[in-house]
N, C-alpha and C positions, 0 to 999 in steps of 0.2 A: 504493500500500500504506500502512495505517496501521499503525503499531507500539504494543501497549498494551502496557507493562509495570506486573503489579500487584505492589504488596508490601506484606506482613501488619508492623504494627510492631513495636518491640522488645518486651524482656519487661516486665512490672510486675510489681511483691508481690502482685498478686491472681491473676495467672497461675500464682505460683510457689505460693502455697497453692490451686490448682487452685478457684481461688472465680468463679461465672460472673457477668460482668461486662456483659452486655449492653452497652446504649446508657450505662452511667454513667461518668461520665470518673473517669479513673484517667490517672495520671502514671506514662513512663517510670522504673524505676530503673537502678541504677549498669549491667547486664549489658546492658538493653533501650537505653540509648544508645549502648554499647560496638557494640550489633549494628548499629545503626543507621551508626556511623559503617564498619564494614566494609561493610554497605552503598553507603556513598557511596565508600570507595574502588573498592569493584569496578563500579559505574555511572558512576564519571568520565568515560569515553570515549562514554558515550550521549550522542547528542544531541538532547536532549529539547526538547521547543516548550515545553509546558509540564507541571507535577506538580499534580496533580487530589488535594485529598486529604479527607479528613473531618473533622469541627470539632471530637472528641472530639481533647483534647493526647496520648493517646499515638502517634496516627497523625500530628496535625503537627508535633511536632516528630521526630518520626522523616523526615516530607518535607521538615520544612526542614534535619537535618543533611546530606539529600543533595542536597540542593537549594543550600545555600550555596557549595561550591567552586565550581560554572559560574554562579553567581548567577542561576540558572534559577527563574521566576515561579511560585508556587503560588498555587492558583485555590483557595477553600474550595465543597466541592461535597455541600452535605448529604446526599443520595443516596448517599454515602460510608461515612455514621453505619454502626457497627455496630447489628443489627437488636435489637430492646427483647425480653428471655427472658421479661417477665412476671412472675410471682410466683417465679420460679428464682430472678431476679438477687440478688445477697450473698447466696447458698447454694452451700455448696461442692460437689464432685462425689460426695463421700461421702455428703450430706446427700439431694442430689436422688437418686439412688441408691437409698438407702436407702428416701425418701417417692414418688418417682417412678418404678418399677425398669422401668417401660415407657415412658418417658417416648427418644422418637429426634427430634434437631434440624429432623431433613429432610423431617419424618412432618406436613403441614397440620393433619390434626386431632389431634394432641398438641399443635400451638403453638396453636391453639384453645380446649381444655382450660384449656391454664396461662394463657391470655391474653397469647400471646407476639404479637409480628407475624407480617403472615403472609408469609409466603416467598415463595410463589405470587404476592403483589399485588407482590411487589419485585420479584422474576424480569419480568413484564410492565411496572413501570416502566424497569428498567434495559435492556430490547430498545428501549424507544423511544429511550433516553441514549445506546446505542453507535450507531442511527444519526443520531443529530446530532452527535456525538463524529466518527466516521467523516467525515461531511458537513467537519464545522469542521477537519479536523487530516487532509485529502491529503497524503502521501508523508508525514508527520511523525513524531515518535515522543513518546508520552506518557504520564507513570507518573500511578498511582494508587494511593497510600495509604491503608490501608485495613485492614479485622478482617476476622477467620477465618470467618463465616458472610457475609457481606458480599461475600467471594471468591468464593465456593462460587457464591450469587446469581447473580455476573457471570459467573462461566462457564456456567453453565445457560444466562444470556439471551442469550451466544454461540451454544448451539445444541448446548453437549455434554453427555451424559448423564451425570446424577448420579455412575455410578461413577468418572468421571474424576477425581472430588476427593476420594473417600470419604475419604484419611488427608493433604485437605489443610487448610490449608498452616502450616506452622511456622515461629514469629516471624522475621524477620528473612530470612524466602524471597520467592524472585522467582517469577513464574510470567510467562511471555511468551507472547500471542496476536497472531499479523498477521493483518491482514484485506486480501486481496488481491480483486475481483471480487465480494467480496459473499461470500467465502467466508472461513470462519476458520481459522487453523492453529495450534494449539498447539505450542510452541517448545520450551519447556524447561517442567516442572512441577515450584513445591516448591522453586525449584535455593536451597542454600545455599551458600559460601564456605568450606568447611572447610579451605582452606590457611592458613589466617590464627586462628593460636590466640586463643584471649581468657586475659582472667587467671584468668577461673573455672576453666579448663582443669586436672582433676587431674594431679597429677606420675603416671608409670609407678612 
């Protein structure tokens, strides 16, 4: 069995003003490391071979915060990149909305349109990734850091239907697939840590 654990990074000020961010690097801030580090306390006990993550800094250093208590290896894996929106990127959701009001992430010929990437050519590179992934990492267990379309991707090239992810996943969630026989199993989707307040946390 192979164990993939993937998870979306923490938050950034472009997240927070809902502005879409494609493939352009944007730096955690103060909440999106906060989350990161809950993160790594509640994956302490994984034992990871190794953390696969993408070269854009808010996804490594969100793997290297969990990555540093077991001083567990991270591999930069560009295939990781969050996918490029096109003429969307530094437009916020109001914006594209307003100019775009048919514009759906998941829809080929929308990202077409805007000159987004296409989803469809990632989806069939990342079936070939998980099986060399698989291949390279028997009985093992391995995270991948990583954006919210980016996700969506690798679950398709597992083999499961779009609606599996429609409302995923949210900064700082885990989603866990085994692969046992060639076959995949989704674990946990989305899962977040909400025992664990943050300071942003309003008082009652």
């Amino acid at each position: 069995m192979v164990k993939f654990i993937l998870f979306r990074h923490g938050l950034t000020d472009w997240n927070l003003q809902e502005r879409k961010i494609g493939d352009l690097d944007n730096e955690l801030n103060t909440e999106g490391i906060l989350q990161a580090q809950i993160l790594a306390e509640n994956l302490k006990f994984e034992n990871f071979k190794k953390i696969y993550s993408s070269p854009l800094r808010r996804a490594l250093v969100t793997a290297e915060i969990i990555a540093k208590p077991g001083n567990i290896e991270i591999e930069i894996l560009p295939e990781l990149k969050e996918l490029n929106s096109g003429i969307l990127q530094g437009k916020t959701n109001a914006e594209i909305n307003a100019q775009y009001p048919w514009y759906n992430s998941l829809n080929e010929k929308h990202r077409k349109i805007i000159k987004a990437e296409s989803f469809f050519n990632a989806v069939k590179v990342w079936k070939k990734l998980i099986s060399a992934l698989v291949k390279k990492h028997q009985k093992e267990t391995i995270g991948l850091s990583t954006h919210k379309l980016r996700i969506q991707v690798i679950l398709n090239a597992f083999g499961f239907d779009k609606t599996i992810f429609s409302t995923l996943p949210q900064h700082g969630a885990i989603t866990i697939v085994e692969i046992e026989k060639e076959e995949a199993q989704v674990k946990n989707i989305n899962l977040k840590f909400p025992h664990i307040k943050t300071i942003f946390e309003k008082k009652p």
